[in-house]
N, C-alpha and C positions, 0 to 999 in steps of 0.2 A: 425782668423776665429774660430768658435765655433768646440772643437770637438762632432763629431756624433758616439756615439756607437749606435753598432747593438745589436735589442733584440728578435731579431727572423725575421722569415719568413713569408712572408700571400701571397695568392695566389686571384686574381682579379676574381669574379662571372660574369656569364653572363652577367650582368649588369655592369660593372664594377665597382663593391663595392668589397674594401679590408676590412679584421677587422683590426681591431689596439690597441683592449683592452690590449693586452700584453705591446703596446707602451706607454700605457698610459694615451689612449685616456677615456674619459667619458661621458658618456650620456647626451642631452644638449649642449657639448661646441663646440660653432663654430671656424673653423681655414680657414685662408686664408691658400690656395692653390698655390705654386709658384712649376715650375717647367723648368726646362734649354735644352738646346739641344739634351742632352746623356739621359734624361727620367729621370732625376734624381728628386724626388717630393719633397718639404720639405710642410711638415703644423707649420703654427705658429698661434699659440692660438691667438683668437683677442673678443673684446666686441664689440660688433652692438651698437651701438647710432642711436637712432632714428635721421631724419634727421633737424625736428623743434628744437632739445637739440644739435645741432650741434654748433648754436652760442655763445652759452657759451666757449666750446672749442676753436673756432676762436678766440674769442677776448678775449685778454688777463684783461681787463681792466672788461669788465662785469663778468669774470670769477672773479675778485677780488670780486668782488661788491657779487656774492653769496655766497662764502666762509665766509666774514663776516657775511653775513645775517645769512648764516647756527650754525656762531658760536657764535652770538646773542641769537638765539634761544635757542642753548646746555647750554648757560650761564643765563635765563632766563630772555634775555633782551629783546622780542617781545613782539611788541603793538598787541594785538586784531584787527584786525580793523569789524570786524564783519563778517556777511555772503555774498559770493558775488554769489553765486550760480544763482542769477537771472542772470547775464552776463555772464554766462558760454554756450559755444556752445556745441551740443551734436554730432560734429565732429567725436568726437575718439569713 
């Protein structure tokens, strides 16, 4: 198990917001929140992914397939293929 040092104290606001700058924490980063029977909290730092960029992750095999594309491109081995803007939906 990882050890936990302590780096102070913080006391819970009516709302129940702690600060945690002293711990480390910064403006922006979101943490999952896990907490056990004795009220013990731990946050651990995570990145949101949106839910449509989820399959990449899932599948290992398309995840390959972008990684190359990505390092095609850094290697300047992408084809143009033109504009595709007319097939873009305006969803997001």
């Amino acid at each position: 198990m990882t050890r936990l040092e302590v780096v102070g104290e913080s006391e819970a606001d009516a709302r129940g917001r702690v600060a945690l700058g002293r711990a480390g924490a910064r403006p922006g980063r979101r943490y999952q929140v896990r907490s056990d029977d004795d009220g013990v909290i731990v946050l651990v730092p995570v990145v949101s992914i949106p839910e449509r960029e989820m399959l990449v992750w899932e599948d290992p095999q398309l995840a390959a397939q972008v990684r190359g594309a990505v390092a095609d491109a850094e290697a300047g081995q992408a084809v143009d293929l033109g504009d595709f803007t007319q097939y873009a939906a305006d969803e997001d």
